[in-house]
C-alpha positions as CSV (number, residue, x, y, z in Angstrom):
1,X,0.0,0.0,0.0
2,X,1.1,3.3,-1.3
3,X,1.3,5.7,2.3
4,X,1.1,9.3,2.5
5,X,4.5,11.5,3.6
6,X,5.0,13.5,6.0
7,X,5.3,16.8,3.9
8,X,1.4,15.9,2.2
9,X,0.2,15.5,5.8
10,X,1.6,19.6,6.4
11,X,0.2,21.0,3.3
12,X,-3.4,19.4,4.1
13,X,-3.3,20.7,7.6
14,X,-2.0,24.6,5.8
15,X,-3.6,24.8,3.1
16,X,-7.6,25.2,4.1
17,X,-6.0,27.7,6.5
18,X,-3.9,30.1,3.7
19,X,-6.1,29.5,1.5
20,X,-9.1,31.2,3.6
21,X,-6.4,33.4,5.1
22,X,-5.3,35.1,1.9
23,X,-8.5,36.7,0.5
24,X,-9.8,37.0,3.4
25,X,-6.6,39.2,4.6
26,X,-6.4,41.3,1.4
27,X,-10.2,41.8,1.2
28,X,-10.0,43.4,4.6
29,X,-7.3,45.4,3.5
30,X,-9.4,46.7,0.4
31,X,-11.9,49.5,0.9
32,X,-15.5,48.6,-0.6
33,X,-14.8,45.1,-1.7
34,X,-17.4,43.0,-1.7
35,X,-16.4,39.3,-1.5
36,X,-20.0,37.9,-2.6
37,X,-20.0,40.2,-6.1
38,X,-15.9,40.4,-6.3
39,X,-13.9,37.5,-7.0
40,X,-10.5,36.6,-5.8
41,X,-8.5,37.5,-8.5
42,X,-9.3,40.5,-8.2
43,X,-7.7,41.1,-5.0
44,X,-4.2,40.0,-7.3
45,X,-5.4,42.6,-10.4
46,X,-3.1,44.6,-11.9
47,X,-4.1,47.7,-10.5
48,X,-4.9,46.5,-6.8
49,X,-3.5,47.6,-4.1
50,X,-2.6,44.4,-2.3
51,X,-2.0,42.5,-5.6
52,X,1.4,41.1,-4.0
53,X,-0.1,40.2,-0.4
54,X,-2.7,37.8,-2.6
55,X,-0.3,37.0,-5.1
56,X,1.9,35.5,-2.4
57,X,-1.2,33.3,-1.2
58,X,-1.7,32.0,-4.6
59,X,2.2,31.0,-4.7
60,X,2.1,29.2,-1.7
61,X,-1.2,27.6,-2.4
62,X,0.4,26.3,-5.5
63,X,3.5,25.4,-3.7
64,X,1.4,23.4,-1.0
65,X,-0.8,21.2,-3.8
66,X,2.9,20.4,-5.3
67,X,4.3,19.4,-2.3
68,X,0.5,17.1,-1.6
69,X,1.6,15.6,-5.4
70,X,4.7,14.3,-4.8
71,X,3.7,13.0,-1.2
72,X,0.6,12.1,-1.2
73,X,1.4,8.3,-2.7
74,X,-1.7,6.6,-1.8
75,X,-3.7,8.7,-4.4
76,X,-3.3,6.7,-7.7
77,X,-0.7,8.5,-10.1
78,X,-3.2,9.9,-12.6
79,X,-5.2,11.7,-9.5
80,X,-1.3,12.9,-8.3
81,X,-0.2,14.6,-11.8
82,X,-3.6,16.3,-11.8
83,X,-2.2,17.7,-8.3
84,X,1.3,18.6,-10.0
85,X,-0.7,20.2,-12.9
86,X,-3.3,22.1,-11.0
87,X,-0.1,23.6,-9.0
88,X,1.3,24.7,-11.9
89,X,-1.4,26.1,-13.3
90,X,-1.5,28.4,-9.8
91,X,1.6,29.8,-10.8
92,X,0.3,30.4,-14.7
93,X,-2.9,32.6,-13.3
94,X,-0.5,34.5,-10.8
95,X,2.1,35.3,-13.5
96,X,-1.1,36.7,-15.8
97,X,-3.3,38.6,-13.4
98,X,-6.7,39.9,-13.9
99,X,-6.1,43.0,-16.4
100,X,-7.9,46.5,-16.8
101,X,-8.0,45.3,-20.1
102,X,-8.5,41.5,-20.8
103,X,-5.8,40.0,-23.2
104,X,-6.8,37.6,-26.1
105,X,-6.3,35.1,-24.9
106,X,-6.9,35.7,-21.4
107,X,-4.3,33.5,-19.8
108,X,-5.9,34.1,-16.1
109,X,-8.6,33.1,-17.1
110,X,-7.3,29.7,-19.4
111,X,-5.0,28.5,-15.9
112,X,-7.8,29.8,-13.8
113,X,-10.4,27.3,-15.4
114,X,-7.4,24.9,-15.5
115,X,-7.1,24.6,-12.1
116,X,-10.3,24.6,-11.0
117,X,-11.2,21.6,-13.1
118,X,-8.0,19.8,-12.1
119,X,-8.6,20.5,-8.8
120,X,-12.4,18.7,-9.3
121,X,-11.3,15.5,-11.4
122,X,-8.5,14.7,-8.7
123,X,-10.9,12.7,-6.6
124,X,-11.9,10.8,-9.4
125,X,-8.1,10.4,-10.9
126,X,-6.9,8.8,-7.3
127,X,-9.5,6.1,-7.1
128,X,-8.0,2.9,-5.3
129,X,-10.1,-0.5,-5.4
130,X,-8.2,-1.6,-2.7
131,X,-9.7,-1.8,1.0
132,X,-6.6,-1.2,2.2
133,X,-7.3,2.4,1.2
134,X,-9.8,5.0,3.3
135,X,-12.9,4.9,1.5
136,X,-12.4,8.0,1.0
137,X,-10.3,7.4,-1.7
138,X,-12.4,4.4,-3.4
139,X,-15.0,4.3,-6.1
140,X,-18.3,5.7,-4.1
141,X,-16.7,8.9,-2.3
142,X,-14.5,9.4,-5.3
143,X,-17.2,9.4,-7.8
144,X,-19.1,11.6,-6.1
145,X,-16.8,14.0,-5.1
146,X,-15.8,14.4,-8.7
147,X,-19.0,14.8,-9.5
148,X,-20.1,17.4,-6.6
149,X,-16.9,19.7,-7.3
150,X,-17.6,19.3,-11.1
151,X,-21.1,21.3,-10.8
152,X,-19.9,23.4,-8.2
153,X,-17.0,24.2,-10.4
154,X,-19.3,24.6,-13.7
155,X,-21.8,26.9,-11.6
156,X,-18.7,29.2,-10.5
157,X,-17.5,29.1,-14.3
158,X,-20.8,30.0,-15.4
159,X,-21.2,32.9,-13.2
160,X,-17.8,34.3,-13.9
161,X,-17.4,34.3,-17.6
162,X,-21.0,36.3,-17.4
163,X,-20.2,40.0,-16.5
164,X,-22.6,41.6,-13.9
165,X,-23.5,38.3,-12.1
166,X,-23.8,39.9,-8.6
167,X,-22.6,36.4,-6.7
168,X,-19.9,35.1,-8.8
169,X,-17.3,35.9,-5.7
170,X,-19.2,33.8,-3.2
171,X,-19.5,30.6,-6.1
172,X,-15.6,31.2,-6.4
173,X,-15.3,31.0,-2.2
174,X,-17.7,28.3,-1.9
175,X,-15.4,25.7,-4.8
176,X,-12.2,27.2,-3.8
177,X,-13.2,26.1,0.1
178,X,-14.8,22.7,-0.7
179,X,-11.7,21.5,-3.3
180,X,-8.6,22.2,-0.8
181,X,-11.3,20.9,2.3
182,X,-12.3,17.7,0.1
183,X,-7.9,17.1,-0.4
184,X,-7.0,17.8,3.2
185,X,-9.8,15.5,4.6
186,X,-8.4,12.6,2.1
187,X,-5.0,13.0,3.0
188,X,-5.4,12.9,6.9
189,X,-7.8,10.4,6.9
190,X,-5.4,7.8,4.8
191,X,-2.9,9.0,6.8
192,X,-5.0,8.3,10.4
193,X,-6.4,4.8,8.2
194,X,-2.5,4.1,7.2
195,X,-1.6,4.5,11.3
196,X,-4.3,2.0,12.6
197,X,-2.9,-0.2,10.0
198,X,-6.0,-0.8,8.4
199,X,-7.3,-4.0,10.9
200,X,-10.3,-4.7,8.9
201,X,-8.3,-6.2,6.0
202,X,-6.1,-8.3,8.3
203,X,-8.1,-11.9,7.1
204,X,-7.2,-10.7,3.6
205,X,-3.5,-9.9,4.5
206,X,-3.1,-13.2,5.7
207,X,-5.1,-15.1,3.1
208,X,-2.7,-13.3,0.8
209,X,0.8,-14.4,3.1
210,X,0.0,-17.7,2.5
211,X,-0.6,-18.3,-0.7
């Protein structure tokens, strides 16, 4: 059984916490923004005044879900280099902020959407069959956390690519929030499953030792 490192289990535990931390930080620090009708990126536009502050929180955010790629080993490989693409796709939408005027193409917006759906098919990606594995990492929770991100994801993308939709900040919030909380709730919980040794597939285990 693939187990997960050390350096995953930190970026689970920091990540829900910077991620949360960052826009929640710079919006403070923003006059008259409105997190419900403004969306993140905007707090890392071109002509913001704290566009390094949540610039630096998109660095580190991509930093962390590189770091959870190359540790988390008991995600299946496809679900781990759609980790290690969704991180660099973080540093592809910081390098091309939100502009005054939008580029063609709009490279924020093209790693922005990049991510995000990344970020949603992971689940699906890491699937084990094994029992050896939390469940949250086999078929049922997988499928359906792929599936719950994926609309969440498509609502935000919807709402966002229309100008003037008043909520499209608080769609961004609620998929940014539920993709790093979905990945730091599958990591600790292999990790905690990984520590107990996973007792309920013993029989199997030793069916398996002697044959």
């Amino acid at each position: 059984m693939q187990l997960i490192g050390l350096w995953a289990l930190i970026a689970a535990t920091l990540g829900p916490f910077q991620n949360v931390l960052g826009w929640s930080i710079s919006g403070a620090l923003v006059q008259g923004y409105d997190p419900i009708s403004k969306t993140i990126s905007d707090l890392a536009a071109d002509d913001s005044p704290v566009k390094w502050i949540q610039s630096s929180f998109f660095l580190a955010g991509s930093v962390l879900t590189l770091i959870a790629a190359f540790s988390a080993k008991s995600l299946a490989l496809p679900g781990r280099v759609a980790l290690f693409l969704a991180g660099i796709s973080g540093f592809g939408y910081t390098y091309f902020p939100t502009a005054l005027v939008a580029p063609s193409p709009n490279w924020h917006v093209i790693f922005a959407t990049i991510a995000f759906v990344l970020f949603s098919a992971w689940p699906l990606l890491s699937m084990r069959f094994d029992k050896r594995y939390h469940w949250s990492l086999r078929p049922l929770a997988a499928i359906s956390a792929t599936l719950v991100m994926g609309a969440t994801t498509l609502w935000f993308l919807l709402t966002w690519l229309e100008p003037g939709q008043p909520i499209v900040g608080l769609s961004e919030r609620v998929i940014a929030v539920m993709q790093v909380l979905w990945l730091s709730f599958v990591i600790w919980s292999q990790w905690l499953h990984q520590k107990k040794g996973a007792p309920e597939t013993a029989p199997e285990l030793a069916y398996g030792a002697k044959n």
